[in-house]
C-alpha positions, -999 to 999 in steps of 0.1 A, spaced: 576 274 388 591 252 361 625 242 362 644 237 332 662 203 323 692 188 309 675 195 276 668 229 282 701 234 302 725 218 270 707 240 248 713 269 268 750 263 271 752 257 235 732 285 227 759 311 245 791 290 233 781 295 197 774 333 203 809 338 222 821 329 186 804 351 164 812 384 191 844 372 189 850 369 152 828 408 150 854 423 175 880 409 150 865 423 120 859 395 108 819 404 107 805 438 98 780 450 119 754 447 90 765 410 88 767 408 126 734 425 135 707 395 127 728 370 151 729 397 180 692 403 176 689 367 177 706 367 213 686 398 224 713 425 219 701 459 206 727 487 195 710 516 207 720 554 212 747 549 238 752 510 240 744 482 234 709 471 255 707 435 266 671 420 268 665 390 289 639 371 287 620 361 321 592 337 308 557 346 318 573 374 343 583 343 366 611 347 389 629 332 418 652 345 440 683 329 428 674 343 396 669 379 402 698 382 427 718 365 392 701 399 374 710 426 405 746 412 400 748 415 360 733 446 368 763 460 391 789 443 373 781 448 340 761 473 334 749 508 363 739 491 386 702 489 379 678 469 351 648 477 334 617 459 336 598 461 305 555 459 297 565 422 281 579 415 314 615 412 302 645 431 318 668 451 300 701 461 305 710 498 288 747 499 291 765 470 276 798 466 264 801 435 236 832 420 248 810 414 281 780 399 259 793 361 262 800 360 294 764 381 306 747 349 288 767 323 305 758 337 336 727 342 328 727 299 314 738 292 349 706 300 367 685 294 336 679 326 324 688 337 287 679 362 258 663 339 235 638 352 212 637 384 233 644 403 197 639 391 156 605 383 142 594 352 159 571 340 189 583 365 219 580 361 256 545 347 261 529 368 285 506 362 317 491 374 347 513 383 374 489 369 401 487 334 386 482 308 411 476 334 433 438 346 426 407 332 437 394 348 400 413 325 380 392 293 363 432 277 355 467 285 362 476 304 329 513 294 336 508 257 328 497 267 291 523 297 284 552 271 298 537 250 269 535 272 246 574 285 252 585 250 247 567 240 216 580 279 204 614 282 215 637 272 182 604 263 161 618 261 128 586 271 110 578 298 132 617 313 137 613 337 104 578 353 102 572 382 86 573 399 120 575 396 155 552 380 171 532 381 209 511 361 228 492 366 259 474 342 282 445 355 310 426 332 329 405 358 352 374 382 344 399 410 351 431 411 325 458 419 333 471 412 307 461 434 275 454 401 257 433 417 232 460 446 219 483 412 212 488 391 180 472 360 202 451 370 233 438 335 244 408 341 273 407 308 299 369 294 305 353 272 320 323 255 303 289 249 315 299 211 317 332 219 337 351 217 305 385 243 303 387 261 269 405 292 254 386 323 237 413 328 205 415 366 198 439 373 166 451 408 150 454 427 180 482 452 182 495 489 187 520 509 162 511 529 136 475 514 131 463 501 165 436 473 165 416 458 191 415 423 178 385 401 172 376 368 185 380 341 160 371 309 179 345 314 212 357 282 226 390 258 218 394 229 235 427 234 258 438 201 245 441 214 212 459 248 216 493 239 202 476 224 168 454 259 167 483 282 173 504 265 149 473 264 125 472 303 128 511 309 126 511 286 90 483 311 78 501 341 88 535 326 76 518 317 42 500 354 34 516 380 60 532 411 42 574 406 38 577 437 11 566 464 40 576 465 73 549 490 85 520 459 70 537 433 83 520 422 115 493 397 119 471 428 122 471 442 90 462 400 75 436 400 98 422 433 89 426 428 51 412 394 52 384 405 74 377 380 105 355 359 92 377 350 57 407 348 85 390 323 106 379 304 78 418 299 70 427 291 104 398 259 109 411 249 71 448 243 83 438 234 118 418 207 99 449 192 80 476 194 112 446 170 135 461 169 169 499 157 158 519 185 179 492 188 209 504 178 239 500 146 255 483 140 290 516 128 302 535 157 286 509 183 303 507 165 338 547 171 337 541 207 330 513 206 354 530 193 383 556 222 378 528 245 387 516 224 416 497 245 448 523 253 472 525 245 509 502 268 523 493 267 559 459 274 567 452 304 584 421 322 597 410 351 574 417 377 602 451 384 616 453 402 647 491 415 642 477 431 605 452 445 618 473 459 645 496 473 621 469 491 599 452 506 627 488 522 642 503 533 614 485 553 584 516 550 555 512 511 560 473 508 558 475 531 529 501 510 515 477 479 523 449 497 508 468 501 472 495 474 466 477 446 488 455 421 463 430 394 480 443 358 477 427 326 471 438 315 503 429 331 537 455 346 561 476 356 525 479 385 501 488 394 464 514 422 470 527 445 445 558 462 444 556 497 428 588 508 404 569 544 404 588 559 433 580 600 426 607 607 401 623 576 393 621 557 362 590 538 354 598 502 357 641 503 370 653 490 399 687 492 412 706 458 419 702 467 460 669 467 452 664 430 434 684 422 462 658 435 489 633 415 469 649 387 468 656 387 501 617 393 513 608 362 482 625 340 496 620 349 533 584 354 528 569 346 493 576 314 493 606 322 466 581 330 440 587 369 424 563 384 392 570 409 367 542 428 358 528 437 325 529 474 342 564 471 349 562 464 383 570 431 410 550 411 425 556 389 457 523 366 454 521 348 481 529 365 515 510 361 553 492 387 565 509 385 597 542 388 576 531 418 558 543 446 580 582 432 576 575 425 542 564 464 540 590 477 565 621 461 539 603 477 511 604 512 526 638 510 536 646 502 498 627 526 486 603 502 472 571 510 490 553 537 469 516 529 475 501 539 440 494 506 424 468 515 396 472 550 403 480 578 384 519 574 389 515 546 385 527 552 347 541 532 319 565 547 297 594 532 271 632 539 275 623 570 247 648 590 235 670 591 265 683 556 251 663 542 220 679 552 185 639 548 166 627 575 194 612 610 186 609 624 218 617 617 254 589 593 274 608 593 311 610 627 321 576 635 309 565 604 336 583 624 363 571 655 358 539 638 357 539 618 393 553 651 401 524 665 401 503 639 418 528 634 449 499 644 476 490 611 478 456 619 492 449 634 459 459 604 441 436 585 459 405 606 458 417 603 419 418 565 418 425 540 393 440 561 363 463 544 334 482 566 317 510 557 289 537 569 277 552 563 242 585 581 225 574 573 195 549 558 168 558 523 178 543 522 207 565 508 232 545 527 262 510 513 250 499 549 249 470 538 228 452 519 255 459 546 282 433 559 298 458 589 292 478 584 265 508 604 256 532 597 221 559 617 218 564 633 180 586 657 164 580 688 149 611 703 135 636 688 154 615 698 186 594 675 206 557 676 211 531 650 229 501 637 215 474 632 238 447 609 235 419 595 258 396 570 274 419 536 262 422 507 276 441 475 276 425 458 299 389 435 294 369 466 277 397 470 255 398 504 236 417 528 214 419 564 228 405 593 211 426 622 196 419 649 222 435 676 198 468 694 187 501 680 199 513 698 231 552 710 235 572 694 263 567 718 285 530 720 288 524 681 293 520 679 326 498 707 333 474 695 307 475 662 324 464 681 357 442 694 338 422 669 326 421 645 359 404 683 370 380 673 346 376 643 354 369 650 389 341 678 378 325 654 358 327 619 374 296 603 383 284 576 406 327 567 410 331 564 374 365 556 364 383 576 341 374 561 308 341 554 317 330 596 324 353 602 294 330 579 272 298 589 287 308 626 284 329 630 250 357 643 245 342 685 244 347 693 282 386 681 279 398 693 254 379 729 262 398 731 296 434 714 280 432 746 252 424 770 274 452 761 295 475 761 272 467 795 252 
């Protein structure tokens, strides 16, 4: 992974000494909070309904173990004693105090971690897939170019002001994992017929209160030229997004008013007039490059005897191999994922003990390499087979081991109104009550791969418009109610759900979810997944056996 340098280290040291100042002179009184407010956001502190949350930014989801053992201490020292991870791979922290602010961010500085540009309306926390390096699908490492991207963003002055936030995501593999297209920049990794890398541009993507799926504005961008094409697309947005109305002011709604083609049109005009003045250099992306660098694998044969041995004894590790263990490019290794699903836990918390354990296992077995997951999830990408039942065994014993990756508890959900103050209704305990339901885990398999997401309110936090499921909380007279919609998807076939009908109260969520994976199992054909029978079949036999139900 990259490591920062003196550069990067100064600035981050700078970075916190300046903000110890301005909490100092708020807790004097010296700033109002109204005055206060933009320089905490500005740090990645949120006043929400409790406390303040802190957000800290882990670039690309990239973690080592120094790292997140620096996050499970914040974690019991500052704040419960847990963290969140979030779906733009961040972590949060729910309960902190300001005084403790400062000194959470020199910490943080210390093992190059910070909250920069985790909150305000600039370029976020570029975004990538969790297996990077890792898969045998991949035509690049995607990490090389969002490391590039985070250093030509980080403190842009053009680009620290837009009209609103702003989020990038990078995919190098048939599969995404990364919901590139429902982002402000999905960039797609190919390979040419003549060998040559390039990135499919995707602009206007986004979620909210009018979700797009967005278009494809350039098939094929040299990977030489990406900085001088983002940068072409940022001046465009800067010049015409909406300032006067918060709800029209994402890249979205240009892209949408402009229509693509009068968009794209823009974008080659200012590309044309930058030329290639802020691309990077060969030397500059070698550096980067070399961060990235294949580790020391050892080669193995594709069979191990002691895996093997361990599947065939012991039923709750094969299953666990069957669901949270991803092929690697290299033989004798796997892509495992650690699921922050347990049954009736919190979508995407884990307790310091727990980012102990995995730091432990990382740097034991993963070769010191830990992923955050656009699902809020872990990843340890790079662990021997013949390692795998320890790695397993230290995951049960921290409660870690729940073998429903891509299943349906497997479920996103925001903070909701448990803890955000723009909330309408509460995401988390609707996600237990749903795994709740689907604890027989035979069941959940027989169900397979099911996305559903959970949203508080019309911002969208929990993606619930590219569920599979999809679930926004609203409220109706100071009660809450769930909209439900269906056959989404974030992934490469990128879709908004469908309305399936009439919000649903609290209490009748879950059973309609049982209720329509019923369905689903009635009408699947040939091993359809979810989306796929709901779009061949409509939405007419699901929302007939939902209102039945529920009157």
């Amino acid at each position: 992974m990259y490591q920062y340098d003196t550069i990067d280290k100064e600035m981050l040291a700078d970075r916190s000494a300046e903000f110890r100042g301005q909490v100092a002179r708020r807790l004097s009184g010296e700033l109002t909070e109204d005055q206060f407010k933009r320089l905490r956001l500005m740090n990645g502190l949120y006043l929400q309904l409790h406390a303040y949350m802190l957000r800290v930014a882990i670039p690309y989801g990239s973690l080592n173990p120094t790292q997140l053992r620096k996050l499970a201490w914040i974690g019991r020292t500052y704040d419960k004693g847990y963290g969140h991870f979030t779906t733009r791979t961040n972590l949060q922290f729910h309960w902190i105090k300001l005084k403790d602010a400062p000194d959470i961010l020199d910490h943080l500085a210390s093992v190059d971690m910070h909250a920069i540009q985790t909150s305000g309306n600039c370029i976020r926390n570029t975004t990538t897939d969790p297996y990077a390096g890792a898969t045998a699908e991949e035509v690049d490492d995607p990490r090389v170019w969002a490391e590039a991207i985070r250093q030509w963003s980080t403190f842009h002055p053009e680009f620290s002001f837009l009209p609103r936030k702003f989020k990038i995501a990078i995919t190098a593999a048939p599969k995404d994992r990364t919901a590139a297209r429902v982002h402000d920049i999905g960039l797609v990794l190919k390979r040419a017929r003549d060998g040559a890398l390039g990135f499919e541009v995707i602009v206007g993507g986004g979620m909210g209160r009018t979700p797009h799926i967005g278009p494809t504005i350039r098939e094929f961008l040299p990977v030489n030229r990406l900085l001088s094409y983002l940068e072409a697309i940022l001046r465009v947005y800067n010049r015409h997004g909406r300032r006067d109305n918060i709800y029209k002011a994402r890249i979205k709604i240009l892209v949408a008013a402009l229509g693509k083609e009068e968009f794209a049109k823009q974008v080659e005009a200012e590309w044309a007039k930058i030329g290639d003045s802020v691309d990077l250099p060969d030397t500059e992306l070698a550096r980067i490059r070399g961060a990235f660098a294949p580790l020391g694998f050892e080669t193995l044969p594709d069979r191990s005897e002691a895996f093997e041995t361990a599947k065939a004894s012991n039923p709750a590790f094969a299953r666990f191999v069957r669901n949270n263990v991803k092929p690697h490019k290299k033989s004798g290794y796997g892509i495992v994922e650690i699921s922050l699903k347990a049954i009736g836990e919190t979508p995407g918390d884990a307790t310091s003990d727990q980012m102990d354990v995995v730091a432990d296992l990382a740097e034991r077995y993963g070769q010191n390499d830990i992923r955050v997951t656009h699902e809020q999830n872990l990843v340890l990408p790079h662990v021997k087979l013949d390692d795998l039942p320890e790695v397993w065994a230290g995951l049960a014993a921290a409660g870690l081991a729940t073998p429903n990756i891509n299943l349906v508890s497997d479920i996103i959900a925001c903070p909701g109104l448990d803890y955000c103050a723009l909330a309408n209704a509460r995401a988390i305990p609707i996600a237990q009550h749903i795994a709740e339901k689907f604890r027989d885990q035979d069941r959940a398999e027989q169900v397979g791969e099911l996305k559903i997401k959970i949203s508080g309110c019309i911002n969208a936090c929990g993606h619930h418009h590219v569920g599979h499921i999809g679930i926004l909380g609203v409220d109706k007279k100071g009660e809450e109610f769930y909209q439900l919609t269906l056959g989404g998807s974030g992934a490469e076939d990128a879709a908004v759900g469908s309305m399936l009908g009439p919000a649903l109260p609290y209490d009748k969520v879950a059973d309609a979810v049982d209720t329509l994976v019923d369905v689903y199992l009635r009408e699947r054909q040939d091993g359809e997944r979810f989306p796929d029978t709901f779009r061949r079949t409509g939405v007419a036999p699901f929302k007939e056996a939902v209102y039945a139900d529920a009157h």
